[in-house]
FIROLO-970463 format. One record per residue (C-alpha): residue in three letters; x, y, z. Coordinates in Angstrom, 2 decimals. Layout:
BEGIN
<node><rest>ala</rest><x>X</x><y>Y</y><z>Z</z></node>
...
***
This chain:
BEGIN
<node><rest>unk</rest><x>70.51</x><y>159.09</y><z>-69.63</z></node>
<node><rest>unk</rest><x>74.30</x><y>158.89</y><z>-69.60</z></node>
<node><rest>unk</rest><x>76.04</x><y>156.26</y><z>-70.89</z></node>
<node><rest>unk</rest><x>79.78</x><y>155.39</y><z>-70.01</z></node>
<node><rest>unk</rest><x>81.93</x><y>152.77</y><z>-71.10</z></node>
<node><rest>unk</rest><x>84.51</x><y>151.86</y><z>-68.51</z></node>
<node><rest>unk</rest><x>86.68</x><y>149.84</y><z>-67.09</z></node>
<node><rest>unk</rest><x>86.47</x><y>147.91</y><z>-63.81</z></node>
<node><rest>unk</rest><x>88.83</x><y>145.52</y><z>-62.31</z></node>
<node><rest>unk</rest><x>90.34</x><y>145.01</y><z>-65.42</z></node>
<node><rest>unk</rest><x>86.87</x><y>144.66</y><z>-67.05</z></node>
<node><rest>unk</rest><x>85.08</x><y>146.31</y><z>-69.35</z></node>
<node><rest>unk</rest><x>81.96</x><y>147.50</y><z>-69.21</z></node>
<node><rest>unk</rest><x>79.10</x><y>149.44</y><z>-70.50</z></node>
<node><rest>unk</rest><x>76.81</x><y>151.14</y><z>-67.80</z></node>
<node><rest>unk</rest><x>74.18</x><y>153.84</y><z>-67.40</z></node>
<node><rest>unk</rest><x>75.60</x><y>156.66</y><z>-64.76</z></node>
<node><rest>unk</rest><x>73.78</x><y>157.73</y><z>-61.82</z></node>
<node><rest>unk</rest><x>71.09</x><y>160.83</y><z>-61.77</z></node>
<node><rest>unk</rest><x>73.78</x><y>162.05</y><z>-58.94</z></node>
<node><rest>unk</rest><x>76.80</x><y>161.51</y><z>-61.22</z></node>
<node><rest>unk</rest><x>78.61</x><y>159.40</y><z>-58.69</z></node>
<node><rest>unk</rest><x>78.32</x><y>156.32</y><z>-59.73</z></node>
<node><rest>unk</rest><x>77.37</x><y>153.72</y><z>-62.54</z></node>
<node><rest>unk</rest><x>75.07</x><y>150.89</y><z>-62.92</z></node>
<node><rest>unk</rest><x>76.72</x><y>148.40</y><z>-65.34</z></node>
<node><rest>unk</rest><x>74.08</x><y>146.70</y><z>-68.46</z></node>
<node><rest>unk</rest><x>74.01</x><y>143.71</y><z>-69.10</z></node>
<node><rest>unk</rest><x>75.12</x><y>143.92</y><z>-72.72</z></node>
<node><rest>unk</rest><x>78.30</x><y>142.97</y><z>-74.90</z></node>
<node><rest>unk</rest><x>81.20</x><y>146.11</y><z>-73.77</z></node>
<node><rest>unk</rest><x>83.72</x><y>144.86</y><z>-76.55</z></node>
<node><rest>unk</rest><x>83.12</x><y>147.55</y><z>-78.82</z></node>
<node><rest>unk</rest><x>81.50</x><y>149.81</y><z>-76.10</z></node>
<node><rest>unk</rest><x>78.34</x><y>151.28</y><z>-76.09</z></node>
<node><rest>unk</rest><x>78.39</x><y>150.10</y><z>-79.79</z></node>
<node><rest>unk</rest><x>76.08</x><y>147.22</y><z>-78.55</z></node>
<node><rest>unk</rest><x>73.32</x><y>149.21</y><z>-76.77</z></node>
<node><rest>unk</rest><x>72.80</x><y>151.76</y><z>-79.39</z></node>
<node><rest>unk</rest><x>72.37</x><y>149.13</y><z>-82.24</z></node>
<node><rest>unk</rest><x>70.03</x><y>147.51</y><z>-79.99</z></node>
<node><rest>unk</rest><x>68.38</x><y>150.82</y><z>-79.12</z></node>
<node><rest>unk</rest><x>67.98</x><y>151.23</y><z>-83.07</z></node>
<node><rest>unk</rest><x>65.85</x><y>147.85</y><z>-82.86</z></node>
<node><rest>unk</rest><x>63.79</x><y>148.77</y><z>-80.24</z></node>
<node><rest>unk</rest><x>64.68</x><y>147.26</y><z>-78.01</z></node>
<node><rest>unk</rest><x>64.77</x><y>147.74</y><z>-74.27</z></node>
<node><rest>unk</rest><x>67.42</x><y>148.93</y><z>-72.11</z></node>
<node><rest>unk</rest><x>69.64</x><y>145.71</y><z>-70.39</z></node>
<node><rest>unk</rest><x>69.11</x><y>144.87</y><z>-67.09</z></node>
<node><rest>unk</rest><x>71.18</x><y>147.29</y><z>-64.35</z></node>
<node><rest>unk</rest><x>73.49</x><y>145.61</y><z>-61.78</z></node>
<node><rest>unk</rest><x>74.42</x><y>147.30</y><z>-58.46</z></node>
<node><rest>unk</rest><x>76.12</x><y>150.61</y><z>-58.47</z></node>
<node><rest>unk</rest><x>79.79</x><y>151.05</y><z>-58.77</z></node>
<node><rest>unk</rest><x>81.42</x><y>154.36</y><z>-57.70</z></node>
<node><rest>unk</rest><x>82.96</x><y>156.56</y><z>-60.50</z></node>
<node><rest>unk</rest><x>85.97</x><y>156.92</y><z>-58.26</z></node>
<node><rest>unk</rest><x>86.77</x><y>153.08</y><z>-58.44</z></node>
<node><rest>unk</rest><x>86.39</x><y>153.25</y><z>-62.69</z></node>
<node><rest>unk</rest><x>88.46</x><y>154.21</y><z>-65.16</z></node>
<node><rest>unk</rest><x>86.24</x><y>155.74</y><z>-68.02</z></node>
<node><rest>unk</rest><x>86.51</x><y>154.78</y><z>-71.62</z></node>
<node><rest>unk</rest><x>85.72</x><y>156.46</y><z>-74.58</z></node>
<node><rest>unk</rest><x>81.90</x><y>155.57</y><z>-74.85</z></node>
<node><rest>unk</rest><x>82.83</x><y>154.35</y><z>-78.49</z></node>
<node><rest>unk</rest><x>87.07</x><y>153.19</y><z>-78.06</z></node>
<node><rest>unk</rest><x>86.94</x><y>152.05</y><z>-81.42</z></node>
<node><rest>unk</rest><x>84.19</x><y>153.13</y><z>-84.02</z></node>
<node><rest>unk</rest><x>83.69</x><y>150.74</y><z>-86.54</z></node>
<node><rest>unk</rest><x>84.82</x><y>153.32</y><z>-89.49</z></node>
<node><rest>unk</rest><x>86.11</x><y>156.91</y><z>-89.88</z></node>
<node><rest>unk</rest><x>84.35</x><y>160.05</y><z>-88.03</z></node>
<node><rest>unk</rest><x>82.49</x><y>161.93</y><z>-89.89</z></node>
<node><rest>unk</rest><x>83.79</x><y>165.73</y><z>-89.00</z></node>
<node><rest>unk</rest><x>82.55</x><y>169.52</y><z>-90.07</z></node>
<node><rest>unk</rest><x>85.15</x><y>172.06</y><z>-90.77</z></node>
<node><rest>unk</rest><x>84.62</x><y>175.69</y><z>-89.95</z></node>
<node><rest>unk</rest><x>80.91</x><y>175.52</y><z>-88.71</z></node>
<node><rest>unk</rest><x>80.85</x><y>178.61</y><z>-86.53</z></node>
<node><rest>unk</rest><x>81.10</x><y>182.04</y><z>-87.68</z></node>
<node><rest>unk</rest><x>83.32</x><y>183.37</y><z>-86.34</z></node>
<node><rest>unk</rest><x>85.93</x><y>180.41</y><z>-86.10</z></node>
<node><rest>unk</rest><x>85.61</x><y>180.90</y><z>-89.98</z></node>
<node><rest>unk</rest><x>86.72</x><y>184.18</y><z>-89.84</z></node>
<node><rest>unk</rest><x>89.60</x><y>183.56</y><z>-87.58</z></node>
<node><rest>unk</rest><x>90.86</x><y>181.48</y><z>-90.30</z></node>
<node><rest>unk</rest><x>89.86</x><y>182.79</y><z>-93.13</z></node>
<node><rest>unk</rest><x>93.03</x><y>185.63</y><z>-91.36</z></node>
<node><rest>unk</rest><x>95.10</x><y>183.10</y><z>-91.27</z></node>
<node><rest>unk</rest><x>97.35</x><y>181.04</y><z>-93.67</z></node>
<node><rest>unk</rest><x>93.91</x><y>179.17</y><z>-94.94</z></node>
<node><rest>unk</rest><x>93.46</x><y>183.18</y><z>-96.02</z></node>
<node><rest>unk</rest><x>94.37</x><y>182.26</y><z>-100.06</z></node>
<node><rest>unk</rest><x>91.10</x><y>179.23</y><z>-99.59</z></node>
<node><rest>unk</rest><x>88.61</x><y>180.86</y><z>-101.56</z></node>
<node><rest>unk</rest><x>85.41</x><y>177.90</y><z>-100.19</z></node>
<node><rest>unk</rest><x>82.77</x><y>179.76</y><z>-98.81</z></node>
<node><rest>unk</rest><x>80.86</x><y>178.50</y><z>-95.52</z></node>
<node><rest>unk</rest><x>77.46</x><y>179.39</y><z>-96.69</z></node>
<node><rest>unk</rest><x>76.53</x><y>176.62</y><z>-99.37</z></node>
<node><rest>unk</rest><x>77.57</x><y>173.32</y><z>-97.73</z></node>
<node><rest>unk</rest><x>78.82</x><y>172.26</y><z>-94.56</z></node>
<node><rest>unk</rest><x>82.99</x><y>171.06</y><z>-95.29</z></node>
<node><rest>unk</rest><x>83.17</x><y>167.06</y><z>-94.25</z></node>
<node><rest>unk</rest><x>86.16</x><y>165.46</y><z>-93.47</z></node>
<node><rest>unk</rest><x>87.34</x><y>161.93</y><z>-91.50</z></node>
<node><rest>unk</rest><x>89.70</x><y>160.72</y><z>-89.00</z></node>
<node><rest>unk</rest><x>90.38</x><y>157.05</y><z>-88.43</z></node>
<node><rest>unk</rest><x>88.86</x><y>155.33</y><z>-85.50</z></node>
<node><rest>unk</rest><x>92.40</x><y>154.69</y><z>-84.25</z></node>
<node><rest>unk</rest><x>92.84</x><y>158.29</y><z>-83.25</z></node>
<node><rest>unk</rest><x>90.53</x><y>157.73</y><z>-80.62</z></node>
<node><rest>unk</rest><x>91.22</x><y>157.87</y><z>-76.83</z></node>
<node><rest>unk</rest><x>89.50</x><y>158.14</y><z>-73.55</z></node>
<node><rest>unk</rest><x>88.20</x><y>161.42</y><z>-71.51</z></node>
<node><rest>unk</rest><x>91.61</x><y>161.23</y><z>-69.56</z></node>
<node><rest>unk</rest><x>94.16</x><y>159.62</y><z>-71.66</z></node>
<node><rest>unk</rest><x>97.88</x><y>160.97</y><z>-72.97</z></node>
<node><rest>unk</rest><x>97.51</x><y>162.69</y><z>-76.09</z></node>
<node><rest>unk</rest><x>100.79</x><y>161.86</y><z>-77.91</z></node>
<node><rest>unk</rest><x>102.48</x><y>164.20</y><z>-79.61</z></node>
<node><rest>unk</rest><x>104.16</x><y>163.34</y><z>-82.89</z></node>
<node><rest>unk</rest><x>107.15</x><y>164.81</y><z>-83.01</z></node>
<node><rest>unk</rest><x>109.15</x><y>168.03</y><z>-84.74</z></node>
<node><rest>unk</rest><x>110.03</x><y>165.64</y><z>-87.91</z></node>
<node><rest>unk</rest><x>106.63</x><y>165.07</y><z>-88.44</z></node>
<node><rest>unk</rest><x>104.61</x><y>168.21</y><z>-86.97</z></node>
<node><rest>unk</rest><x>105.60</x><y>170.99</y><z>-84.94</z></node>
<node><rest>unk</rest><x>101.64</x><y>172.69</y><z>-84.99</z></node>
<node><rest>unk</rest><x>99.34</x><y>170.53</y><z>-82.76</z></node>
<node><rest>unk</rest><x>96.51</x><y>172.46</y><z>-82.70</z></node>
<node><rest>unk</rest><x>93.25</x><y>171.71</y><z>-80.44</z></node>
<node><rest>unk</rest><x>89.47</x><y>172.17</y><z>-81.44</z></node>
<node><rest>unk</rest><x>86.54</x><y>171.36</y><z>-78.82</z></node>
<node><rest>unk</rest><x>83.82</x><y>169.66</y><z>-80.92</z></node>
<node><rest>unk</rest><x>80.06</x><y>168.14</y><z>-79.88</z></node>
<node><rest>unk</rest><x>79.23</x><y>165.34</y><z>-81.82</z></node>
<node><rest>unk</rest><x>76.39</x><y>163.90</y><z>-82.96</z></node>
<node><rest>unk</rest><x>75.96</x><y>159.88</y><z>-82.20</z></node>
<node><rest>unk</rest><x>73.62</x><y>157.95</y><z>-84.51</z></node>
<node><rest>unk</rest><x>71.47</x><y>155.86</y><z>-83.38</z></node>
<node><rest>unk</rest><x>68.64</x><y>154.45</y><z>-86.51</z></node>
<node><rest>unk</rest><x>70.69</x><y>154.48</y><z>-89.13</z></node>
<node><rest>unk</rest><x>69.73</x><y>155.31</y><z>-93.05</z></node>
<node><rest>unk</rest><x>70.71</x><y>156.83</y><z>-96.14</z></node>
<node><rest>unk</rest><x>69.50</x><y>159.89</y><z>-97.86</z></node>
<node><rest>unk</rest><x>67.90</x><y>161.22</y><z>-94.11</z></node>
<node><rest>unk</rest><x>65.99</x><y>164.30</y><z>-94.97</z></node>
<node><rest>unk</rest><x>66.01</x><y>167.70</y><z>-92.54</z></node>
<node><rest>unk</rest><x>62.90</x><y>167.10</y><z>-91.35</z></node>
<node><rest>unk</rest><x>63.09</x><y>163.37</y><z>-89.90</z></node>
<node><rest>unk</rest><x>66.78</x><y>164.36</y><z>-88.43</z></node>
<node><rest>unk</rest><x>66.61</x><y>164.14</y><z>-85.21</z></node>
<node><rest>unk</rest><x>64.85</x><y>160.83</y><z>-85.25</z></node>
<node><rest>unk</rest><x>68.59</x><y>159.08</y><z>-86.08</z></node>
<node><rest>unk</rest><x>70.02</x><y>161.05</y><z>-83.64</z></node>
<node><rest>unk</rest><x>70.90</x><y>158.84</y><z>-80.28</z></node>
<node><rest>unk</rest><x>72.65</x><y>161.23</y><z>-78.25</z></node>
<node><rest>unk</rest><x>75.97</x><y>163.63</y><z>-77.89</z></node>
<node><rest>unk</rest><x>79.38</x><y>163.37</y><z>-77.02</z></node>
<node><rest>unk</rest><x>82.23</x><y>165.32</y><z>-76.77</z></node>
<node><rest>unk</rest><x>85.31</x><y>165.01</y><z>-78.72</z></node>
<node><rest>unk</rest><x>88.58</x><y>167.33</y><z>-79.34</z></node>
<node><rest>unk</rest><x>89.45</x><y>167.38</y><z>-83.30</z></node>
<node><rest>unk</rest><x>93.40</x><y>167.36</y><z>-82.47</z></node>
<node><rest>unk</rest><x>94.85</x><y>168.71</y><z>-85.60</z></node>
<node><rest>unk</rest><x>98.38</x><y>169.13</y><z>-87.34</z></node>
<node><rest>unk</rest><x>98.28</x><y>172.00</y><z>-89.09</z></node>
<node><rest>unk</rest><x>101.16</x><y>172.10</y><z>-91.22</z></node>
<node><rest>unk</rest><x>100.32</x><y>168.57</y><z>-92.42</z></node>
<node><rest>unk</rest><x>97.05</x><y>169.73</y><z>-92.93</z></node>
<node><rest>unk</rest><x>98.48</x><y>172.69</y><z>-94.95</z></node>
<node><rest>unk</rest><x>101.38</x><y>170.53</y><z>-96.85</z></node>
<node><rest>unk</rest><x>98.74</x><y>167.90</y><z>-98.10</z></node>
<node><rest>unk</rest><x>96.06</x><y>170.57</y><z>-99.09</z></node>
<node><rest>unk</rest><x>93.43</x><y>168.53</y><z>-97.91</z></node>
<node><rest>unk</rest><x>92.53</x><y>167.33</y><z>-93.85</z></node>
<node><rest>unk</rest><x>92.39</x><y>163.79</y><z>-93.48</z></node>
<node><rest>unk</rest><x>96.41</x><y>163.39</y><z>-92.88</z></node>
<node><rest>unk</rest><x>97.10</x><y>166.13</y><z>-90.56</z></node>
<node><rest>unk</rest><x>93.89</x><y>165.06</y><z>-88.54</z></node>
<node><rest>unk</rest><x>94.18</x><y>161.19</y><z>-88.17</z></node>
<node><rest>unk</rest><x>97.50</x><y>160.61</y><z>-86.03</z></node>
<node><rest>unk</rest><x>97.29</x><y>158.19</y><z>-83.31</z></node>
<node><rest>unk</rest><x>95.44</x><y>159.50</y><z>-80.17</z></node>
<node><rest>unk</rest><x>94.19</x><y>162.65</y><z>-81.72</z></node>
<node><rest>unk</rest><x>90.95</x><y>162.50</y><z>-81.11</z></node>
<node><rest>unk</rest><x>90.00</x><y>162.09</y><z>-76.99</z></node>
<node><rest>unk</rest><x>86.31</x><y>161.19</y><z>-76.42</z></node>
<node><rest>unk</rest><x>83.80</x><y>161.50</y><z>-73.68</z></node>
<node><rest>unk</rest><x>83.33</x><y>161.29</y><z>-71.07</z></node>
<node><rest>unk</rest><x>80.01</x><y>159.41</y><z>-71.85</z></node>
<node><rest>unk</rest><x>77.04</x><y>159.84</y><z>-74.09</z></node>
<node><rest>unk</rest><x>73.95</x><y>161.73</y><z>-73.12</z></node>
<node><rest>unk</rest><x>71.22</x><y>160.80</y><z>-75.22</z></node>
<node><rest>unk</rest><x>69.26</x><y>162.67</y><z>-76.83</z></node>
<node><rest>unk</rest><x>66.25</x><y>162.65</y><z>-74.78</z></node>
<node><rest>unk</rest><x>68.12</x><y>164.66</y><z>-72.12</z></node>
<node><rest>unk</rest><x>70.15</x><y>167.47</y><z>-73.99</z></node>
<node><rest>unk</rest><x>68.91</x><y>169.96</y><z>-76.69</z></node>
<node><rest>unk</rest><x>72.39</x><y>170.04</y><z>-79.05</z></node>
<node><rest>unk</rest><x>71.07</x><y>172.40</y><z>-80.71</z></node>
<node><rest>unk</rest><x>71.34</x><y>175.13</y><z>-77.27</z></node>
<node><rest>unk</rest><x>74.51</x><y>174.50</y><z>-75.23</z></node>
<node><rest>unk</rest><x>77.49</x><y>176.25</y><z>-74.70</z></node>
<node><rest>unk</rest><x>81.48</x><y>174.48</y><z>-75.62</z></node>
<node><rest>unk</rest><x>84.17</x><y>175.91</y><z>-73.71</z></node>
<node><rest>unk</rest><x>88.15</x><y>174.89</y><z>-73.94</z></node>
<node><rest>unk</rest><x>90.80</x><y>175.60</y><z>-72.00</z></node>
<node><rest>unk</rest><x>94.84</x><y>175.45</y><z>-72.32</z></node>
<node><rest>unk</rest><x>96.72</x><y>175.20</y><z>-69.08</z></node>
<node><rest>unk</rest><x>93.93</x><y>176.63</y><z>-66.87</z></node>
<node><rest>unk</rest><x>93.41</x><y>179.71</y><z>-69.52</z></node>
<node><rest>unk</rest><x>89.85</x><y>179.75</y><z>-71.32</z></node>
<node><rest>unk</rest><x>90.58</x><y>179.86</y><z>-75.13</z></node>
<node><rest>unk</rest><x>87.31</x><y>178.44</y><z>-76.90</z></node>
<node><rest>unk</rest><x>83.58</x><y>179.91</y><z>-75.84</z></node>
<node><rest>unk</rest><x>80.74</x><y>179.58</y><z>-77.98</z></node>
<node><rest>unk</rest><x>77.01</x><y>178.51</y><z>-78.38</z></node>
<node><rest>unk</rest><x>76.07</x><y>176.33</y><z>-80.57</z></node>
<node><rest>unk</rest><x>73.15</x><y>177.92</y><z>-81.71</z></node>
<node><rest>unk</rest><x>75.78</x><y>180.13</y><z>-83.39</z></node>
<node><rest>unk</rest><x>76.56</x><y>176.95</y><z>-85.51</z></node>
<node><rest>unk</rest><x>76.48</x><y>177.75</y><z>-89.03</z></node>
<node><rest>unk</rest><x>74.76</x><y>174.23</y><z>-90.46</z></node>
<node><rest>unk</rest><x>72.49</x><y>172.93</y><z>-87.65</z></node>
<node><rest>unk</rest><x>72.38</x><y>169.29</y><z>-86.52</z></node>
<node><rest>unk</rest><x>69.99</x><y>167.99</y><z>-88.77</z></node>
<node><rest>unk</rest><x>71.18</x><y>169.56</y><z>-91.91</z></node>
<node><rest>unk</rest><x>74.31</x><y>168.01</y><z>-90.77</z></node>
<node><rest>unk</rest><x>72.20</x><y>164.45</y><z>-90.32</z></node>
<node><rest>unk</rest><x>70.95</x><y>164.77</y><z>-93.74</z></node>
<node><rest>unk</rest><x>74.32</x><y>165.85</y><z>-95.61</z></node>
<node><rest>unk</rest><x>76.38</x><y>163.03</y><z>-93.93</z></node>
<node><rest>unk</rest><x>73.73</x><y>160.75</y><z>-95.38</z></node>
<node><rest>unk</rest><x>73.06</x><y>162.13</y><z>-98.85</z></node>
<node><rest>unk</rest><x>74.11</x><y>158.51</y><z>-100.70</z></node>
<node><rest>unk</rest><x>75.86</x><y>157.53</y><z>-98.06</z></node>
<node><rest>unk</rest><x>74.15</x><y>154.73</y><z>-95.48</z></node>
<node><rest>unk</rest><x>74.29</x><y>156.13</y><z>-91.83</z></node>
<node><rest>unk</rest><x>74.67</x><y>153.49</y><z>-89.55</z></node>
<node><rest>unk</rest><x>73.76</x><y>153.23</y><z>-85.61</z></node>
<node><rest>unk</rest><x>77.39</x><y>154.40</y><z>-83.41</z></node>
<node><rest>unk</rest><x>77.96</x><y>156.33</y><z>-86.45</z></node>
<node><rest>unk</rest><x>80.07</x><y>159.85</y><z>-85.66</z></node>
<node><rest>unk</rest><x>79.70</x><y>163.32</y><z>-86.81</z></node>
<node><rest>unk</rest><x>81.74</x><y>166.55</y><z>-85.22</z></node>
<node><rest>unk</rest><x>80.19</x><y>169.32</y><z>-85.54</z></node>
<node><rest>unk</rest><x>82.58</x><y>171.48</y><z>-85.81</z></node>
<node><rest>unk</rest><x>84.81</x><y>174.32</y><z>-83.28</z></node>
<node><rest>unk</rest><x>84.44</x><y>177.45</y><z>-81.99</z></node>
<node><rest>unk</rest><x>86.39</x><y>180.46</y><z>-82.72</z></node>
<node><rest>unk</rest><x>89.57</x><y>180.46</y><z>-80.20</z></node>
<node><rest>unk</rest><x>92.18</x><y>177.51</y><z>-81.85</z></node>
<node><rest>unk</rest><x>95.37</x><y>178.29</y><z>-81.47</z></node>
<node><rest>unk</rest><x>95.96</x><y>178.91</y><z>-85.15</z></node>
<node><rest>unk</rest><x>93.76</x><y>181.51</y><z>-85.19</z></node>
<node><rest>unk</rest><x>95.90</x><y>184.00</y><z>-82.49</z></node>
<node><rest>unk</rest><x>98.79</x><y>186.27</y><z>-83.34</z></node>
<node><rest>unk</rest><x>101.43</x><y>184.39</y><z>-83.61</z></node>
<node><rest>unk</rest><x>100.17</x><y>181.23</y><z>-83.32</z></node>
<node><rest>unk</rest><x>100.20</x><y>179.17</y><z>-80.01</z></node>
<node><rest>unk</rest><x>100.86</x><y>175.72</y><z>-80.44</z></node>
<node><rest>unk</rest><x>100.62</x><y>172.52</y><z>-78.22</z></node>
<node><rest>unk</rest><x>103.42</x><y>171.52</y><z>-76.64</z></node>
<node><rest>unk</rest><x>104.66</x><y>168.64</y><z>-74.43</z></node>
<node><rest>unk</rest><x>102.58</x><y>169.21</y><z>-70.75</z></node>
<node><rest>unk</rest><x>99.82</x><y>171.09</y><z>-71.81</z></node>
<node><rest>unk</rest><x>96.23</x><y>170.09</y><z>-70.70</z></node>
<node><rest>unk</rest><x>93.62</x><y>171.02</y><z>-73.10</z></node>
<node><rest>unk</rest><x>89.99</x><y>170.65</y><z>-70.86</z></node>
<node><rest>unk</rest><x>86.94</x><y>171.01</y><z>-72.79</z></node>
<node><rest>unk</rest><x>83.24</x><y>170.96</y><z>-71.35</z></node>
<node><rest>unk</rest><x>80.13</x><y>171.13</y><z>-73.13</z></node>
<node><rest>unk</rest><x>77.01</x><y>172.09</y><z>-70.28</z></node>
<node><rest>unk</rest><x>74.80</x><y>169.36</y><z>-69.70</z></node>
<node><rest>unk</rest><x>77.17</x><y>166.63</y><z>-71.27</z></node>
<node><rest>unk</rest><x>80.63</x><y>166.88</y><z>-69.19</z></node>
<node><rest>unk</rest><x>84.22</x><y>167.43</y><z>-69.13</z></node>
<node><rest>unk</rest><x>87.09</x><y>165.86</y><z>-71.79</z></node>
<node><rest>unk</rest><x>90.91</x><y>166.41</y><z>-69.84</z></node>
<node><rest>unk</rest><x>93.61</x><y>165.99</y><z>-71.86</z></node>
<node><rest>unk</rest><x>97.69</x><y>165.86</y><z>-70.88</z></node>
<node><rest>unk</rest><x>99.98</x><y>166.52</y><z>-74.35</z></node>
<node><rest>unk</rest><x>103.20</x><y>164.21</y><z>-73.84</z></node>
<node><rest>unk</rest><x>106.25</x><y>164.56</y><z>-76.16</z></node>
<node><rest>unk</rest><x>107.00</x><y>161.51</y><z>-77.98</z></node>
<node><rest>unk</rest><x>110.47</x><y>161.09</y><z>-76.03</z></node>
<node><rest>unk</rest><x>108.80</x><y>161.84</y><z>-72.99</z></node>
***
């Protein structure tokens, strides 16, 4: 099942998409915080809301499924292979953390999220000059807990999304630490619905980016280097997971900090990212004076 939040005749709504992906069925259920509603009430056990008549895509204007989580992201740093080693070449060279002990878990506020289609705004040259992009599944939560172990992982799990980790990398670099140069305003598009679980493996997809038409990020995510429910269980280890709860997984080798010299973002670049069986996040980059 996919689940969009949109927005309708300057309404908005929560609704399940149709098997033909042309159209959605809105749910009876409270859209203020998005699908927030429907996956707590999932959690519960209860049933799914009552469809109304369909409503073509073309006439919507999606939503992030979540617009505005109800706390930070949960996000996984360097989780492939060989998007470690890209960086390990680059300026984060002189980091001396290994990926092969635990996974590397940072946030970004829930005001850096935008829709599937939305402006990404950049910040500026007096603030960053090194917008970098990074194509990321992520995990939704849907029973939440605390102290989840491997094994009953995927029980929590809801469904997937797809988000791109926009990052600032010389405020990432000038803080020595990721929250900062990862939290700005609008820097972290979502969508362009959630599939749930029942109806994608995570675990056996493939996440693909592209800048301006040219295909930068391609990977598998059975090359991931902590798997989703090792992720599941070290998000929760004394910390309570909740239902619409986050968690990134991580990107693929391919950013733009990783290439020789680096390519930044700049003001009209569209980053596109598409994850098989889950859709496509489109992007525009606009310059702050633009």
């Amino acid at each position: 099942m996919r689940i969009a939040t949109f927005e309708h005749q300057g309404t908005r709504q929560v609704g399940r998409v149709s098997s033909d992906g042309q159209a959605v069925e809105p749910l009876a259920i409270d859209a203020t915080h998005g699908a927030q509603s429907l996956i707590q009430a999932s959690a519960a056990g209860a049933p799914l809301p009552a469809a109304g008549g369909r409503i073509a895509l073309s006439e919507v204007r999606l939503l992030a499924p979540l617009p505005r989580p109800r706390r930070n992201l949960f996000c996984v740093g360097r989780n492939y292979h060989a998007h470690a080693k890209e960086l390990r070449d680059s300026v984060f060279k002189d980091n001396t953390k290994t990926v092969d002990g635990w996974p590397i878990v940072f946030t970004k506020v829930p005001e850096t999220v935008v829709g599937p289609a939305d402006v990404v705004q950049l910040p500026g040259a007096a603030i960053s000059e090194q917008i970098d992009y990074e194509a990321e599944l992520t995990l939704v939560i849907g029973r939440g807990g605390r102290n989840i172990a491997r094994a009953d992982a995927l029980q929590h799990l809801y469904g997937y999304t797809i988000v791109n980790d926009v990052t600032a990398r010389d405020v990432q670099m000038r803080h020595a630490q990721w929250d900062l140069g990862k939290s700005f305003d609008t820097f972290c598009p979502m969508g362009p619905w959630i599939v749930t679980a029942d109806e994608l493996d995570g675990s056996r997809t493939r996440v693909r980016c592209w800048v301006n038409g040219e295909l930068r990020q391609d990977a598998q995510t059975s090359d991931l280097i902590f798997d989703i429910p090792t992720l599941i269980e070290t998000c929760s280890r004394g910390i309570t997971l909740h239902p619409g709860d986050l968690i990134a997984t991580g990107t693929a080798a391919g950013v733009g900090m990783g290439m020789n010299p680096p390519r930044w973002l700049k003001h009209g670049d569209v980053v596109r990212i598409e994850i098989d069986g889950l859709g496509v996040l489109e992007n525009r980059f606009v310059g702050e004076t633009s």
